[in-house]
C-alpha positions in Angstrom: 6.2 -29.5 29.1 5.6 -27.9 26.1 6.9 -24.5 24.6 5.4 -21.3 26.3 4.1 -18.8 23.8 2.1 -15.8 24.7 0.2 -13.6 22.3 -0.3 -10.1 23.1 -2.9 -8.8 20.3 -6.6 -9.1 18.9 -9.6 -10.8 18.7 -12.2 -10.4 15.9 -15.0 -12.2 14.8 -14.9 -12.5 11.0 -17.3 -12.0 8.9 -16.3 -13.1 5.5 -18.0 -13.6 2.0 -17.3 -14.8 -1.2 -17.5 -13.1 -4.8 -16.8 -13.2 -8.3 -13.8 -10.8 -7.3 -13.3 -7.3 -5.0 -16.1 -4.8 -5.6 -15.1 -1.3 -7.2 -16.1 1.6 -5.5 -19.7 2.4 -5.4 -20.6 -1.0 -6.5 -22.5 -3.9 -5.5 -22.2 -7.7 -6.2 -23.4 -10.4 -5.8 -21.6 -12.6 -3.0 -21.4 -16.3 -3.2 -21.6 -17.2 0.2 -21.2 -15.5 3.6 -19.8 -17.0 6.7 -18.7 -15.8 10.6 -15.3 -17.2 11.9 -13.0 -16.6 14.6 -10.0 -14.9 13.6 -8.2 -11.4 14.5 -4.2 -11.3 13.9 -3.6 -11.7 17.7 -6.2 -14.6 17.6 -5.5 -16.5 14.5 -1.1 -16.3 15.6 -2.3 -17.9 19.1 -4.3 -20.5 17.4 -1.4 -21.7 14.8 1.1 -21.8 17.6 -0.9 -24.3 19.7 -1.8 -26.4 16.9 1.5 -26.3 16.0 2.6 -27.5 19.3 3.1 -25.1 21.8 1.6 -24.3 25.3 0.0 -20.9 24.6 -1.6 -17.7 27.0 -3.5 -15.1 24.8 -3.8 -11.6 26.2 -6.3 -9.3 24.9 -10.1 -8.1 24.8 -13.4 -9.4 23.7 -16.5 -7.3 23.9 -19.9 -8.5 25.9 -21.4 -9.5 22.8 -22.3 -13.1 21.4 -19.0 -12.5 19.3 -17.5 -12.1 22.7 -18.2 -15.2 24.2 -17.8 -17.4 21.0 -14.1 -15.7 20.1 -13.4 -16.8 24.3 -14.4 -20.5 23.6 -13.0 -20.8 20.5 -9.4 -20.3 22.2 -10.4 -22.1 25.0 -11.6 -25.5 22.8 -7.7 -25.2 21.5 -6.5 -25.0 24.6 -5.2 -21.7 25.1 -5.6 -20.0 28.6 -7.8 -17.5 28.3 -7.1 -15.8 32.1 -5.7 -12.9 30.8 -8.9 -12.3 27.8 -11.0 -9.5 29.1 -14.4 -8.8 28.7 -15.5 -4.8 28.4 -18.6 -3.7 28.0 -19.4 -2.7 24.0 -18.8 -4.9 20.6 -16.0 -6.8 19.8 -13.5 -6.4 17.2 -14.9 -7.4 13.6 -12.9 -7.9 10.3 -15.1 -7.6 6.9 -13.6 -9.7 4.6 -14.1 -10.3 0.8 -12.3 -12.8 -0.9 -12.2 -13.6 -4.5 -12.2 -15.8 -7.0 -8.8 -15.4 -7.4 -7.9 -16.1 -3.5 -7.4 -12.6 -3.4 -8.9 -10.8 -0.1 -9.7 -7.1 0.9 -10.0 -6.3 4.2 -11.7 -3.6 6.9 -11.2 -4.2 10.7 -13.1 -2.2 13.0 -11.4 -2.7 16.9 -14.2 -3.0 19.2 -12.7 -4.3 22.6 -9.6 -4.6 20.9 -9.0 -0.5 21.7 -9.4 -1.9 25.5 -6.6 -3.4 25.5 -4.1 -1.1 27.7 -0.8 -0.9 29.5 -2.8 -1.4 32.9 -4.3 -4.8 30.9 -0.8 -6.1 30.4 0.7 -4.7 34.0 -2.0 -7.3 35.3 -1.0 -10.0 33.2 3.0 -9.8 34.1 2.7 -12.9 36.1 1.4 -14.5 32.2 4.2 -12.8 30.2 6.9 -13.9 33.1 5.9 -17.5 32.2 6.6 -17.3 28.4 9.8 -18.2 26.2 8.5 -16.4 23.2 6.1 -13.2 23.3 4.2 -12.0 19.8 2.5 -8.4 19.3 0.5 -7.3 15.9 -0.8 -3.5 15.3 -4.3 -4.3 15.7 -4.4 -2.9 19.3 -3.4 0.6 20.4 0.4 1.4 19.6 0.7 2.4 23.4 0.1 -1.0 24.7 2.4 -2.5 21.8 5.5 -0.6 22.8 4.6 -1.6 26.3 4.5 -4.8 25.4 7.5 -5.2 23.8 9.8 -3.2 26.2 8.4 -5.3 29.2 9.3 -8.7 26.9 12.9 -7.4 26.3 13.2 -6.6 29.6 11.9 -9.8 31.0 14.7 -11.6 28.1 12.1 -13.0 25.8 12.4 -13.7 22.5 10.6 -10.9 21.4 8.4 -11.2 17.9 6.4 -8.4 16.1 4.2 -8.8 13.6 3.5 -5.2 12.1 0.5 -5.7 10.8 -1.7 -3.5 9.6 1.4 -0.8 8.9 0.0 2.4 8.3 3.1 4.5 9.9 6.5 3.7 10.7 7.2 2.5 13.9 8.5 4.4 17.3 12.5 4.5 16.5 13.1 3.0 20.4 10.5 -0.3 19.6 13.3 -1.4 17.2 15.8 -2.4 19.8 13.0 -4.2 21.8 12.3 -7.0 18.6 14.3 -9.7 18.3 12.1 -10.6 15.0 10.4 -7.8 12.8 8.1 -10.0 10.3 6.3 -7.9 7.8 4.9 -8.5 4.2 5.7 -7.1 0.9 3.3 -3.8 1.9 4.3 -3.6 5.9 7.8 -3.7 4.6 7.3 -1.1 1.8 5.6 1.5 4.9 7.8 0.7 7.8 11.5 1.3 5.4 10.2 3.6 2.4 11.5 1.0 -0.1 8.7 0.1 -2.5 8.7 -4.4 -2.6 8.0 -5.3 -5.3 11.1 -7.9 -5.9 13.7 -10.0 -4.1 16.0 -7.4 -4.7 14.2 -5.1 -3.1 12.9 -7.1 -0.4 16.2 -8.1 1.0 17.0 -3.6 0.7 13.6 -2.7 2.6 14.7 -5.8 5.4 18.7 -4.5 4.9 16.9 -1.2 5.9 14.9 -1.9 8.6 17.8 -3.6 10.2 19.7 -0.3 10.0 17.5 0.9 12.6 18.3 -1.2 15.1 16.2 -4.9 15.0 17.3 -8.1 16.0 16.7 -9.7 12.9 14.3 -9.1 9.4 11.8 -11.6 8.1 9.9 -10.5 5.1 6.9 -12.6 4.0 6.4 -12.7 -0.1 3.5 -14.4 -0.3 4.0 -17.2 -2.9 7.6 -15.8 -3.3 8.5 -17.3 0.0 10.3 -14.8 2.1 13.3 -12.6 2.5 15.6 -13.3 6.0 18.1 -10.8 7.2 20.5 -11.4 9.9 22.7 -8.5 9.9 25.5 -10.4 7.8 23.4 -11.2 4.8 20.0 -11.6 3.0 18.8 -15.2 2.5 15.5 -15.6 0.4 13.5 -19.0 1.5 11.1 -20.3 -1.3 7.5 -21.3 -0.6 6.6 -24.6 -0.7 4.4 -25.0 -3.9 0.6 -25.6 -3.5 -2.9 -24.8 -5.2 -4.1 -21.5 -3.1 -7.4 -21.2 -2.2 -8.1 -18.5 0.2 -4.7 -16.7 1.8 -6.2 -15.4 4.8 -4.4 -16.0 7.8 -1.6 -17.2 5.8 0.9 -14.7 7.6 -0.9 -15.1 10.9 0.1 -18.8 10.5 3.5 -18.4 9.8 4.1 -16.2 12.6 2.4 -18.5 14.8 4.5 -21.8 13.9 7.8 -19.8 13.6 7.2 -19.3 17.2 5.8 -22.4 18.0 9.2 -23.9 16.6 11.2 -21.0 18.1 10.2 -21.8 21.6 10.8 -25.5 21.0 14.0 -25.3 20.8 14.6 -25.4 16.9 16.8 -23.3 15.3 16.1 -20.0 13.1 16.3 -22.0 9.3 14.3 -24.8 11.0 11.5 -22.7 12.6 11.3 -20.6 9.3 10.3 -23.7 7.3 8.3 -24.9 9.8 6.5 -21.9 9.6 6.5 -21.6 5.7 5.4 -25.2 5.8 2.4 -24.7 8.2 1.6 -21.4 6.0 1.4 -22.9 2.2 -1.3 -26.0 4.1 -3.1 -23.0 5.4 -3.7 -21.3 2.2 -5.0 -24.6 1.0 -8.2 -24.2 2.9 -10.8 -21.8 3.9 -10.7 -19.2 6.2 -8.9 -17.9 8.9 -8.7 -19.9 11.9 -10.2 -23.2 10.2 -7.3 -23.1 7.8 -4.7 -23.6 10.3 -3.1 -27.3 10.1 -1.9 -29.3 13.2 1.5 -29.9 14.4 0.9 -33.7 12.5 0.0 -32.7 9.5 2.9 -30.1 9.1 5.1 -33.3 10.1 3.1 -35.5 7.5 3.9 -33.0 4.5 7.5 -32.6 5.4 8.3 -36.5 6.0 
């Protein structure tokens, strides 16, 4: 049977368009083109895990909108159980997206259904969560569900992944011991340990830091960079494979999401972080958020 992986975390439709670059405030340009696609962090991590090969269970919230009902099938067409996706009454969570020329993207999220998603959601879904070898949260749902999440993961002895993203705070002091793997990017990691990325050296102190306060382990994503993993006995930095970027959305979502995948299959930590990185640097070679995500083959067809 394959891996278990369940996603605890959001659903949004996006709606993205493309222009010349990102628009200065109080300023209006022209877009180049302007498309709606499935993604949200919680969504988009689901999706890469079962393309990537595992058995996945999404838990989260749509609204009763069309957006609603399209974000539900979209999981359901990649086979990812879907019992434990609400519907509440309202709009579901949208994600305004520019991207530029330069494959750079700026991004609002408003949360929709995604603020539905409670403690008393996830107490009905224990039976789901029971079921899982690997359990993934993002910040894109209420902080109270999160740390609920991830105490009921720890003490069900899963391996236990959080994906702090967006960071706008730091983080509870007791979530810390609940995470067996904090993965943040160059800004996450800058918020959450007060040391400004903006180098190796200074990734491996902000994941050297975070690991003072009590997490399993420290994986900070550096974008082209590759990333920055710390253990607790030393800092390793992992280059990105090269490719030609085209659009970086999802490109975390997508590591996350075959890190897991790889975790829960059994491979080890260096092997499920190139796995990952590999699955990530396709994903950036393409469009979009959810579209962008490669399969398990043709991860296995770049690497052979």
């Amino acid at each position: 049977m394959p891996a278990k992986v369940v996603v605890i975390g959001s659903l949004n439709m996006d709606l993205v368009t493309r222009a010349p670059r990102l628009p200065r405030g109080g300023e209006t340009l022209i877009g180049q083109s302007f498309s709606t696609i499935p993604g949200g962090k919680g969504a988009n991590q689901a999706v890469a895990a079962a393309r990537l090969g595992a058995q996945v269970s999404m838990v989260g919230c749509v609204g009763s909108d069309a957006y609603g009902q399209q974000l539900r099938e979209g999981l359901l067409a990649e086979g990812i159980d879907c019992q434990a996706v609400g519907v509440v009454d309202g709009s579901s969570g949208v994600a305004l997206i520019v991207v530029d020329d330069n494959s750079q993207n700026a991004i609002v999220i408003v949360a929709g259904a995604n603020g539905a998603l409670s403690p008393d959601v996830l107490d009905n879904a224990d039976a789901v969560l029971q079921g899982a070898d690997v359990i993934i949260c993002q910040l894109e749902v209420p902080d109270i569900t999160v740390g609920h999440a991830l105490k009921r993961a720890r003490e069900l002895g899963k391996i236990v992944i959080l994906n702090p993203a967006p960071a706008s705070h730091a983080l509870p002091a007791e979530w810390y011991a609940w995470i067996d793997y904090l993965v943040p990017n160059e800004s996450e990691a800058a918020v959450l340990s007060g040391v400004a990325v903006d180098s190796l050296q200074t990734a491996a102190a902000a994941a050297t830091q975070l690991m003072s306060a009590g997490v399993g382990k420290v994986i900070v994503t550096l974008g082209a960079q590759g990333l920055m993993f710390a253990n607790g006995a030393s800092c390793e930095h992992f280059p990105a494979p090269q490719v030609k970027a085209l659009d970086t959305t999802a490109a975390g979502d997508t590591f996350v999401g075959g890190f897991a995948a790889a975790l829960a299959a059994g491979k080890n930590e260096v092997e499920a972080i190139r796995f990952g990185q590999v699955a990530a640097a396709l994903s950036v070679t393409r469009a979009g958020a959810q579209p962008s995500i490669p399969t398990l083959q043709e991860v296995q067809a770049f690497t052979s």
